[in-house]
C-alpha positions as CSV (number, residue, x, y, z in Angstrom):
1,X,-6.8,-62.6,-66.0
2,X,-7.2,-58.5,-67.2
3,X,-7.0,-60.5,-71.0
4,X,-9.7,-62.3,-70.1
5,X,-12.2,-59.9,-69.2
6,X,-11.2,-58.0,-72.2
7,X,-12.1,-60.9,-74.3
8,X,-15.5,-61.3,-72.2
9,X,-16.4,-57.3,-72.6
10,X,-16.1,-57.2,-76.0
11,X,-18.4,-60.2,-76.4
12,X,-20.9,-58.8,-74.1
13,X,-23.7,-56.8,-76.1
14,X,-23.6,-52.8,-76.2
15,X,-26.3,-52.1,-73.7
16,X,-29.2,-50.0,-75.1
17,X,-31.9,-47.7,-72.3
18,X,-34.9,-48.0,-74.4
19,X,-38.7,-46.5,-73.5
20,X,-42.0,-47.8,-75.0
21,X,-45.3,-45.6,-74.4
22,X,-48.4,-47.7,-73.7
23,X,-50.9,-45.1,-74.7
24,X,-54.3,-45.8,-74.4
25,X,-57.6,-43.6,-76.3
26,X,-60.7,-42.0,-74.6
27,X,-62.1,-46.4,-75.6
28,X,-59.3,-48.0,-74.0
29,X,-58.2,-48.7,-77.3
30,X,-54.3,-49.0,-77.3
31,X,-51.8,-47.3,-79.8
32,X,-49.2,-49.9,-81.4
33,X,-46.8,-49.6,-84.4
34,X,-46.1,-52.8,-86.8
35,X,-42.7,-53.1,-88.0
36,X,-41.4,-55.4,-90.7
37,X,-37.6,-55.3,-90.3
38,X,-35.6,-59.1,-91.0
39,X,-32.5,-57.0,-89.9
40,X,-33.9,-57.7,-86.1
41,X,-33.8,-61.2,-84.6
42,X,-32.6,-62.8,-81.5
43,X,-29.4,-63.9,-81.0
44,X,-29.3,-67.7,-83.3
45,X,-32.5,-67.1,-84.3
46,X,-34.5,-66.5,-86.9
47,X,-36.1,-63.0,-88.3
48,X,-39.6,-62.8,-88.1
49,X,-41.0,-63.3,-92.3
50,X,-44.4,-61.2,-91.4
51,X,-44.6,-57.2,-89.8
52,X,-44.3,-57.3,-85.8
53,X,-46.6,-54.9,-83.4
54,X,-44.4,-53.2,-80.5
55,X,-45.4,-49.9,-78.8
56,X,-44.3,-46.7,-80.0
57,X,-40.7,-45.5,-78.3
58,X,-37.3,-46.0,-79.0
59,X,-33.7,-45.6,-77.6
60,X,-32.8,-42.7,-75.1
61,X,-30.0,-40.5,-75.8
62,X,-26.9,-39.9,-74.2
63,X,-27.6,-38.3,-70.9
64,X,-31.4,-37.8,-71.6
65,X,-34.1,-38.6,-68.9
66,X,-36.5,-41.0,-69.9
67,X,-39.6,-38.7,-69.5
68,X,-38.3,-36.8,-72.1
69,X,-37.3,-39.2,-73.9
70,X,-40.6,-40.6,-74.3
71,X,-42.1,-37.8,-74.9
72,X,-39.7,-37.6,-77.8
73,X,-40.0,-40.3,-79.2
74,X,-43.9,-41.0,-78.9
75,X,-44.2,-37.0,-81.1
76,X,-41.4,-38.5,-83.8
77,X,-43.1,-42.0,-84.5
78,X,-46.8,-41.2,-84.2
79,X,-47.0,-37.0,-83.6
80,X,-48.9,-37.6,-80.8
81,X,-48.3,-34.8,-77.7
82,X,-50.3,-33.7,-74.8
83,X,-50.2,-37.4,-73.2
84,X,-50.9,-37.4,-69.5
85,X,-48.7,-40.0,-68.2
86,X,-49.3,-42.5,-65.5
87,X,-47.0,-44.9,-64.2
88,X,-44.0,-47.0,-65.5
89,X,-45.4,-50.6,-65.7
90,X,-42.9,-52.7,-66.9
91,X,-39.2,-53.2,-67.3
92,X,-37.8,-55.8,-70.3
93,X,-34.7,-57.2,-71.1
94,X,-34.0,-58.4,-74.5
95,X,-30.9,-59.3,-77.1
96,X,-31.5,-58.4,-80.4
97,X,-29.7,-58.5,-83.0
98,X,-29.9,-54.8,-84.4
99,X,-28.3,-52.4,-87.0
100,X,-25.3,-55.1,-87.5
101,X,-24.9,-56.4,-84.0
102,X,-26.3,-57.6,-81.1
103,X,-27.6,-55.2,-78.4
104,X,-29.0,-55.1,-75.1
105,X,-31.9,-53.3,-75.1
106,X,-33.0,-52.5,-71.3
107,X,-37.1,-51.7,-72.2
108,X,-39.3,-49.2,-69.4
109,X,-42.9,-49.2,-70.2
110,X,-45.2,-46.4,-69.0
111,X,-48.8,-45.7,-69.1
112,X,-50.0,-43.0,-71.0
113,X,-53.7,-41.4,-71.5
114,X,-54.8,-39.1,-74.6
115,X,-58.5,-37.8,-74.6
116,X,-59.6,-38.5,-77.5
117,X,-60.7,-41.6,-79.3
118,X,-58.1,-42.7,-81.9
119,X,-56.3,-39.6,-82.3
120,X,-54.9,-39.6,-85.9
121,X,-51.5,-41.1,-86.2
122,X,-49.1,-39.2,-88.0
123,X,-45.3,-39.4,-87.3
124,X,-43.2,-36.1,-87.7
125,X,-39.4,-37.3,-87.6
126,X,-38.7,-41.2,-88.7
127,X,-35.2,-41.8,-89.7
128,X,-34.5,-43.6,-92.5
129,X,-34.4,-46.7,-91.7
130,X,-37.8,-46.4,-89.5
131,X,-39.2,-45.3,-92.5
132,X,-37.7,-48.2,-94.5
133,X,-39.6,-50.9,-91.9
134,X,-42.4,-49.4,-90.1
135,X,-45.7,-50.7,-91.4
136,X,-48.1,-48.9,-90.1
137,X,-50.0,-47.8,-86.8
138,X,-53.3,-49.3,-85.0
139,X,-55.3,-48.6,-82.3
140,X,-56.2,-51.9,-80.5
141,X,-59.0,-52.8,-78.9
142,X,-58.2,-55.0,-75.3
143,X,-60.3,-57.9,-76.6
144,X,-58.8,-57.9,-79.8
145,X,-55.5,-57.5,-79.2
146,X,-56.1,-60.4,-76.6
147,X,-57.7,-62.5,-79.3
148,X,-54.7,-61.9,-82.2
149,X,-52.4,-64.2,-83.9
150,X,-50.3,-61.5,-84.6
151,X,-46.5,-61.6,-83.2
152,X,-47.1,-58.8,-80.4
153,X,-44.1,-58.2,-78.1
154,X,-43.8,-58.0,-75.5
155,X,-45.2,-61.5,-75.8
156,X,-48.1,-61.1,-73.0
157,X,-48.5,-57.2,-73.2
158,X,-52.6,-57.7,-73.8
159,X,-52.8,-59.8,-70.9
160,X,-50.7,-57.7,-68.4
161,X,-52.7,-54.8,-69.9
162,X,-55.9,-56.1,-69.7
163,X,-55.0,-56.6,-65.6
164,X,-53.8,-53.2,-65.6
165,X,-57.3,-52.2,-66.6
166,X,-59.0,-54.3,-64.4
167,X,-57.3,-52.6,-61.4
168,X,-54.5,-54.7,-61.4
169,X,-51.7,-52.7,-58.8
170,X,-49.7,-50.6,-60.7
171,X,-47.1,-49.3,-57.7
172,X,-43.9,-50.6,-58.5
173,X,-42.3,-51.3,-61.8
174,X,-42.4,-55.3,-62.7
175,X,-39.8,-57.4,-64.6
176,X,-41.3,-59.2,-67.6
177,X,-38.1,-60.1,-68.9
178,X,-38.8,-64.0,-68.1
179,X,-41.7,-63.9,-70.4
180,X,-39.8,-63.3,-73.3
């Protein structure tokens, strides 16, 4: 029996405490990042041929909080600081094949205001590989972003964001891993 759940860890995917800021602009314009990177796919599926748009944020390091990790990594991928922060939305679960094997990655979104309209983008600490696939940044308009063909994950973030504006209850965190 002990074999077996040895077998069953070591198939299990390394689990990976990610944060994603939502950061909106004095217009309610929202900040995203598109990536291009056919390294990333779901499990038995297929990479994506044209560049993704995800929210800025990235993995949390050993032992960090995710405030500050956040912060962190909102001031590396875009240089943005001086946020004020509202509440964490969202929570997403996802498998993704990443950097050679597939990993959990356990997704908190939180809310985040600057006070100017479209602050200029300018990241101060990419790694190498984020260099290697990161397209480029773009402040969305709701309406727009609501309206695009473009792959946008996660997959209903303009709807769930246009609620949020709307007045939609923000008190507790939701789970939007069921919508994909």
């Amino acid at each position: 029996m002990a074999g077996a759940r040895n077998v069953t860890a070591a198939l299990a995917p390394e689990a990976r405490a990610t944060v994603r800021a939502l950061v909106l602009d004095a217009d309610d314009r929202l900040l995203l990042q598109s990536y291009l990177d056919p390294s990333v796919h779901r499990p038995g599926g297929l990479p994506h041929r044209a560049p993704v748009w995800i929210a800025p944020g990235g993995g949390l390091a050993p032992g960090e909080a995710a405030e500050a990790g956040l912060e962190r990594e909102l001031r590396e991928e875009t240089g943005i600081v001086g946020v004020a922060w509202g509440p964490w939305l969202w929570r997403r679960t996802v498998d993704l094949h990443y950097q050679a094997r597939v990993r959990r990655f356990v997704e908190h979104y939180r809310l985040g205001r600057v006070a100017t309209a479209s602050p200029r983008v300018e990241p101060t600490a990419l790694d190498p590989h984020e260099r290697d696939v990161l397209v480029g940044h773009r402040w969305w308009p709701v309406p727009e972003l609501l309206a695009t063909t473009d792959v946008v994950y996660p997959p209903r973030l303009a709807a769930r964001l246009a609620g949020v504006l709307a007045g939609a209850a923000t008190d507790a965190v939701v789970d939007i891993t069921h919508e994909g």
